[in-house]
C-alpha positions in Angstrom: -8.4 23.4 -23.8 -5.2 24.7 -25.6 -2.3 26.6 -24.3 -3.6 29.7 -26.3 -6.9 29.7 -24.8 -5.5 28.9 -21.2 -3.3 31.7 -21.8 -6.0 34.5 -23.2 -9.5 33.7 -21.1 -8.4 31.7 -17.8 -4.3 33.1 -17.3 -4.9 36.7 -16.6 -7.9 36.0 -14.0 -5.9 33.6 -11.3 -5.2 34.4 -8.4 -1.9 34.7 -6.5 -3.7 32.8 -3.3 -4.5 29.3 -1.8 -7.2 27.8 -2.7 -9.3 25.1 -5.0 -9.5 24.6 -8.6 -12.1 22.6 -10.7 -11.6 21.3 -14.4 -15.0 21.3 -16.7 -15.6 19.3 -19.5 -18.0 20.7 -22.5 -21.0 20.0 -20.6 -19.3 21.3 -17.3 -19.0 18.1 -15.2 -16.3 18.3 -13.1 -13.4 16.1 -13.7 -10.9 16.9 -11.5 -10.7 18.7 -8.1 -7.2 20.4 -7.3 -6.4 22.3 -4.8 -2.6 24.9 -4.5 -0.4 27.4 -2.4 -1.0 29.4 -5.6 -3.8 29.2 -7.9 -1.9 30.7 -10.3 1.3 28.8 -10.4 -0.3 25.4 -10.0 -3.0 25.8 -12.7 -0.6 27.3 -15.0 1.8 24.5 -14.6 -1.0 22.0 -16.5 0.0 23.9 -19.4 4.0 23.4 -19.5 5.7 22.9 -23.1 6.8 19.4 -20.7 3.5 18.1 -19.7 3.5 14.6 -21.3 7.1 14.2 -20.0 6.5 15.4 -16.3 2.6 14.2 -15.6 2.1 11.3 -18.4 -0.9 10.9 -21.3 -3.3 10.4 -18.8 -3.2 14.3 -17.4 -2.6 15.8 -21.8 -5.8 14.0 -21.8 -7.9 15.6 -18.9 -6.4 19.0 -20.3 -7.8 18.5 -23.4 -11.0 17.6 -22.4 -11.2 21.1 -19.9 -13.2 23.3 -21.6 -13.6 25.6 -18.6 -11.1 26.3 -15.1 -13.1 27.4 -11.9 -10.9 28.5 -8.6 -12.1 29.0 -5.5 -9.7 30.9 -2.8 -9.7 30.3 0.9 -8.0 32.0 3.6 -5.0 29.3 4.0 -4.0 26.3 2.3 -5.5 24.4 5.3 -9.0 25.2 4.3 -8.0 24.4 0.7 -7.0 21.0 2.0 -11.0 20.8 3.5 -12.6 22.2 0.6 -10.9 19.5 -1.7 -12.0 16.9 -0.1 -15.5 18.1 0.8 -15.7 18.9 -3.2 -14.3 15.3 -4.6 -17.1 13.5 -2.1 -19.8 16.0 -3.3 -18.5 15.6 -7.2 -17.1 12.6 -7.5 -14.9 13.9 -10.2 -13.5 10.7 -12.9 -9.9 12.0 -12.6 -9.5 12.0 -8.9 -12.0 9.1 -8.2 -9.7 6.7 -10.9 -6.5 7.5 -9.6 -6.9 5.9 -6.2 -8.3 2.6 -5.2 -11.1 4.0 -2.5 -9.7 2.3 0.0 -6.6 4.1 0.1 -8.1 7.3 1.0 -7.7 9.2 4.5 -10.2 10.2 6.7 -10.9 12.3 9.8 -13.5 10.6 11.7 -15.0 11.6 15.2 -15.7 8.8 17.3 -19.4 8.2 19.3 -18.2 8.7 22.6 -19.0 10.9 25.9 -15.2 12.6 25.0 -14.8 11.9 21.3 -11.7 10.8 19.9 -10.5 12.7 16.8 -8.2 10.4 14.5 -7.1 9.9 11.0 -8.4 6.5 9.3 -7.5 4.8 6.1 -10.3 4.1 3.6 -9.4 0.0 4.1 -9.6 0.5 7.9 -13.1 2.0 7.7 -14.7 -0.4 5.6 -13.8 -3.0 8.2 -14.4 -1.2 11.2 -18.3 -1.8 11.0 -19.3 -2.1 14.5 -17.4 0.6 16.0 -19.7 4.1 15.6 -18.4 7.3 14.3 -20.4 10.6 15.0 -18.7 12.2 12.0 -16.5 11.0 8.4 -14.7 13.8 6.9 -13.4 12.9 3.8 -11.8 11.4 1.2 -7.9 13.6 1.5 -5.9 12.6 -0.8 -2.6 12.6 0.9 -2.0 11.3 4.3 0.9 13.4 4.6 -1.0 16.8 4.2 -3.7 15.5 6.1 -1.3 15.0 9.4 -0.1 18.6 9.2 -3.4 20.5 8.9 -4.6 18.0 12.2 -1.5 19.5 13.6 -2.4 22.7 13.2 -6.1 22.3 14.0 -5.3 20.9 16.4 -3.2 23.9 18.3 -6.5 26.2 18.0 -9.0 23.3 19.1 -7.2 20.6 21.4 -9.3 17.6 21.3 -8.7 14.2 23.1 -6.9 11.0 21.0 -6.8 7.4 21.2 -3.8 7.5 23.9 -6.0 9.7 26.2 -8.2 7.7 29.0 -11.0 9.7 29.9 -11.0 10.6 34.2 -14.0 9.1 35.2 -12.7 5.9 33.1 -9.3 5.8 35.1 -11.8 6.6 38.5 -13.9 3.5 37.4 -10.9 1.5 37.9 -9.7 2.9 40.9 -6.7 4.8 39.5 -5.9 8.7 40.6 -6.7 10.3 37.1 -3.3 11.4 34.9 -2.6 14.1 32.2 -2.0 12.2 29.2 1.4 13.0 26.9 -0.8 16.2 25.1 -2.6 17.8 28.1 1.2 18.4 29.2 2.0 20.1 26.4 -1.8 21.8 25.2 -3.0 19.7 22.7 -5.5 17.7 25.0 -8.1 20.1 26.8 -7.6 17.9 29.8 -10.2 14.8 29.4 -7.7 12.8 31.0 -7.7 15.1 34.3 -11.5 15.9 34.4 -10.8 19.7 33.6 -13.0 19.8 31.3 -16.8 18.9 31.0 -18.4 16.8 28.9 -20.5 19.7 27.5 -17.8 21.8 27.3 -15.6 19.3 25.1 -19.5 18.8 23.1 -18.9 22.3 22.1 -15.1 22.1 20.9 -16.0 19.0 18.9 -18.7 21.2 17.4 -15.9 23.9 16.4 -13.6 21.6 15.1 -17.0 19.3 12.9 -17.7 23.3 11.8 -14.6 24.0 10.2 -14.0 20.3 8.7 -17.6 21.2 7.1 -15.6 24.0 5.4 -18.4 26.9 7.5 -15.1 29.3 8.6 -17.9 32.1 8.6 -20.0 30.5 10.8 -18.1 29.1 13.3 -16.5 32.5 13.2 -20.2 33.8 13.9 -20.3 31.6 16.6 -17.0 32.2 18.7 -17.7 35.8 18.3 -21.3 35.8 19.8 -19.8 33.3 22.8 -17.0 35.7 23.6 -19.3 38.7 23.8 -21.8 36.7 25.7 -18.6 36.0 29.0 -17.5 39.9 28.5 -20.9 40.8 29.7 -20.9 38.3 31.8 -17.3 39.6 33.0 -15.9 36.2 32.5 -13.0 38.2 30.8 -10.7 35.3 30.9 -12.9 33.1 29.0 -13.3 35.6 26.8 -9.8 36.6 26.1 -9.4 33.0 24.8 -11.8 32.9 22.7 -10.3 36.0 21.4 -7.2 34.4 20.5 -8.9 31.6 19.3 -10.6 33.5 16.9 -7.1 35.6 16.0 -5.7 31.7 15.5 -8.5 30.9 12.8 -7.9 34.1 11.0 -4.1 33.7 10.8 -3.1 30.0 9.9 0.1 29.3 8.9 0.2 26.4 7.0 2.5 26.7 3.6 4.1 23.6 4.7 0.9 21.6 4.4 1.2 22.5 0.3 4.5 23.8 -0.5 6.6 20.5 -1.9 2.8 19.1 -3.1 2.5 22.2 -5.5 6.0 21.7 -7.4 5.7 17.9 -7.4 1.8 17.7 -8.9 -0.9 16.2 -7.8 -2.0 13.6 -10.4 1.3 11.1 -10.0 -0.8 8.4 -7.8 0.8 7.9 -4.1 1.8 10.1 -1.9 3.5 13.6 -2.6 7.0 12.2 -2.1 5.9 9.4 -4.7 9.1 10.5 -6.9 11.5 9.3 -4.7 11.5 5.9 -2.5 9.9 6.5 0.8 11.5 6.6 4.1 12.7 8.2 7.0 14.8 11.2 5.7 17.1 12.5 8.4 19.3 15.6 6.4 22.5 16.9 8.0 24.2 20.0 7.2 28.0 21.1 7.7 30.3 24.0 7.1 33.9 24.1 6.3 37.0 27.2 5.8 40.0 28.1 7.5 40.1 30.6 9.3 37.1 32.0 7.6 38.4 31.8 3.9 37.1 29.3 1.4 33.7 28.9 3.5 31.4 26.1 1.7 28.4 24.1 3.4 27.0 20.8 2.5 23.5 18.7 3.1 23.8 15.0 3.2 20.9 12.5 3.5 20.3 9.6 5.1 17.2 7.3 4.8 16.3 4.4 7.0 19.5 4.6 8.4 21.5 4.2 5.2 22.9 7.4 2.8 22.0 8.5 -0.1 24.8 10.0 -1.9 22.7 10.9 -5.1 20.9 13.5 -2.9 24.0 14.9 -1.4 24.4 18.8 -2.4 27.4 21.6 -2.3 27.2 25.1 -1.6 29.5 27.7 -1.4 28.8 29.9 1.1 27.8 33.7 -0.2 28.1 35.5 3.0 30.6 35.9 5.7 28.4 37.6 8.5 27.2 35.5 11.1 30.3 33.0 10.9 28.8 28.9 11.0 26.4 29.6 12.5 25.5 32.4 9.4 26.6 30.0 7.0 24.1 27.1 8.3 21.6 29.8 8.1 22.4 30.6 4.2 22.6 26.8 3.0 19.2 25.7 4.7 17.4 29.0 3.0 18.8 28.1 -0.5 18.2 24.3 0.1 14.7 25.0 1.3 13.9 26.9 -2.3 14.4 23.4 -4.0 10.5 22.2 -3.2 11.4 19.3 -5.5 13.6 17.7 -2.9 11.6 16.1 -0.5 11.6 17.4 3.2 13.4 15.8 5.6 11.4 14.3 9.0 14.5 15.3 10.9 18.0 17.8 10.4 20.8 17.5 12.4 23.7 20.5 12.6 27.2 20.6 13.7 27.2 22.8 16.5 25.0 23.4 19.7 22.1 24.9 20.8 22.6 27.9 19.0 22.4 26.2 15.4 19.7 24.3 16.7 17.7 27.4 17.4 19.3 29.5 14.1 18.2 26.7 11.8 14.7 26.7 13.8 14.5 30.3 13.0 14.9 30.0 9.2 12.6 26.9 9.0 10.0 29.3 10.9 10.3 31.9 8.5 9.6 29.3 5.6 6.6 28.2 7.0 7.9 24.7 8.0 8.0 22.8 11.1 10.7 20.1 10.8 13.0 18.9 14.0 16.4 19.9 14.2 19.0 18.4 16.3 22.6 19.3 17.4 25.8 17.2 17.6 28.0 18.9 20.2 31.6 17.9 19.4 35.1 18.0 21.1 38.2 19.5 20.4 39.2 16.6 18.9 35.9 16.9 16.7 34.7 13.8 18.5 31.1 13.6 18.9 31.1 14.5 22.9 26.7 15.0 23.0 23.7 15.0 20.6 20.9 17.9 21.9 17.9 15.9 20.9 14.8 14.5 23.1 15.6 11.3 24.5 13.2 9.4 22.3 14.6 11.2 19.4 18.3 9.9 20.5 16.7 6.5 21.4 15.1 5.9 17.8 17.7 7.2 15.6 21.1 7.6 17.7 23.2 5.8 15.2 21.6 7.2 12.3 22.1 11.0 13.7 25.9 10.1 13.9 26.1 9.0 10.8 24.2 11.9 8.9 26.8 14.3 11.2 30.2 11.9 10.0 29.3 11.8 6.4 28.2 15.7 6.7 31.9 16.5 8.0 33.4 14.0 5.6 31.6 15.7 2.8 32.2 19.3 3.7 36.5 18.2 4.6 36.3 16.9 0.8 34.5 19.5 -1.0 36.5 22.8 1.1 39.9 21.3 -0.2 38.5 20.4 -3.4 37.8 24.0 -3.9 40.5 25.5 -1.9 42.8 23.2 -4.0 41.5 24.7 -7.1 41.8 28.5 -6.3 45.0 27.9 -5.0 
């Protein structure tokens, strides 16, 4: 397909929505299986005046094989996720199938257990895993990375039981007083661990959560609906308030984090979404700097593994002056969060206290994202005094939070006199 046709039969009928997209040779066999934030936007992107220079020959050539462009939309990008990888297993399409060895797919695989297990599996660890028994294989996903975040969010509308959660009557059998596990404490485990919950009833939450992996929304739908009118008449209004917000959950995802960064970086690079930069822990750490309220720029410095990475460094001067640091914190993580090409940090830390901590929470909400934020609290002196972070947090990367906060400070120090040195 050329630019010309893209842009006069397939352009004008996208859609502005999350969702899947197939390319069709002439004899309409799929050959490859997308899936986007935007339909619109992504699909448009194979099309670029720079598509040999961003996605390679390999990609020019599956475009110019495309002879027609079929989207699908879903709800949230979540379900997009599901539908991608229930459409690759059913198609097998040449484009997806050759870019990964198979055993360097994911999968979600339900275990065959009285109190299943739900976990995420590598294709190389399945193949060798032949005695242990899985009820269910959802799969192949792509990405790993994507994969975790739609669990986690799953996972907050259907809490199901993990490989760190020993069942009650196991801990009984050995004579031990049954314990919540980690995620019964805070509502990701339904309580296997405690007995709360019977086997049956946990039966029927794995069936929910097998239901929407099987990409049937509608259905399960169907079915949460008809159980929650069945407990109002039998005034088990409780029970059925629940499944009420259950069903409120399923209806309202919010998942752009799941997609976001994977939609600007494409799809076809091999690896993992951050495959265009060297993998890592990325801890960013973000500083203002003025006097007296004059001069105000902000900075974002990077560490990974530990060690910084001064090629990912970035300047900003501030724009507003409302909301003083705490404003200006506010302002630099909006405009940094715009760049999808960086990749996302697995932790920020900001100069300040709680306050940042929950400012820079509220702006990371707002953008669909759920990233940790810490605080270094510092003393007049502009000594690190605390870090407001959960111990094991402060346990695993201490030093490195430090660091990222120093070489924030240094940064900000350097650029504000830079530029105050300059207008003065």
């Amino acid at each position: 397909m050329t630019s010309q046709e893209f842009t006069e039969y397939i352009a004008p009928n996208l859609p502005d929505a999350p969702g899947v997209y197939l390319f069709k040779d002439a004899a309409n066999v799929v050959l490859y299986v997308g899936k986007a934030t935007s339909l619109r936007d992504r699909v448009r992107s194979y099309f670029g005046a720079d598509l040999i220079a961003t996605r390679g020959r390999r990609l020019v050539d599956m475009v110019a094989k495309t002879m027609t462009i079929d989207t699908i939309t879903t709800d949230s990008v979540v379900e997009a996720l599901i539908l991608e990888a229930n459409l690759i297993k059913y198609h097998q399409p040449p484009y997806n199938i050759e870019e990964k060895d198979n055993r360097s797919w994911n999968y979600v695989v339900i275990t065959e257990e009285d109190f299943p297990q739900v976990v995420l599996v590598r294709g190389r660890v399945l193949a060798t895993e032949i005695s242990k028994k899985y009820r269910f294989v959802f799969g192949p996903f792509p990405y790993g990375g994507q994969l975790k975040e739609a669990i986690k969010i799953v996972r907050k509308i259907f809490p199901f039981r993990d490989e760190k959660c020993i069942p009650a009557n196991v801990q009984l059998a050995t004579g031990k007083t049954p314990r919540p596990c980690f995620n019964r404490q805070i509502g990701l485990c339904p309580g296997v661990c405690t007995g709360e919950i019977s086997r049956e009833a946990y039966a029927e939450q794995i069936a929910h959560i097998v239901l929407f992996f099987q990409g049937k929304k509608k259905e399960l739908l169907s079915e949460l609906t008809q159980e929650m009118n069945t407990l109002a008449v039998q005034e088990k209004f409780e029970e059925a308030a629940h499944i009420r917000q259950t069903i409120f959950a399923l209806n309202h995802i919010q998942d752009i984090a799941v997609l976001k960064r994977h939609d600007k970086l494409g799809d076809m690079r091999g690896g993992t979404p951050d495959s265009n930069s060297p993998a890592g822990f990325r801890i960013e750490a973000y500083d203002v700097a003025h006097v007296s309220g004059a001069h105000t720029v902000g900075v974002m410095t990077v560490m990974r593994d530990g060690e910084p990475v001064k090629s990912s460094y970035r300047k900003f001067r501030i724009r507003s002056t409302a909301g003083g640091d705490i404003g200006a914190v506010q302002e630099i993580l909006r405009r940094r969060l715009t760049h999808l090409e960086w990749p996302l940090p697995q932790l920020i830390v900001v100069d300040g206290g709680r306050a940042h901590i929950q400012a820079a929470k509220k702006v990371l909400t707002a953008h669909g994202f759920t990233i940790d934020v810490v605080a270094v609290v510092k003393d007049k002196r502009h000594k690190p005094r605390d870090i407001i972070a959960s111990a094991a947090l402060q346990e695993k990367y201490g030093d490195a939070l430090l660091l990222a906060n120093a070489e924030a400070h240094r940064f900000a120090v350097a650029y504000h006199r830079h530029r105050r040195d300059r207008l003065s």
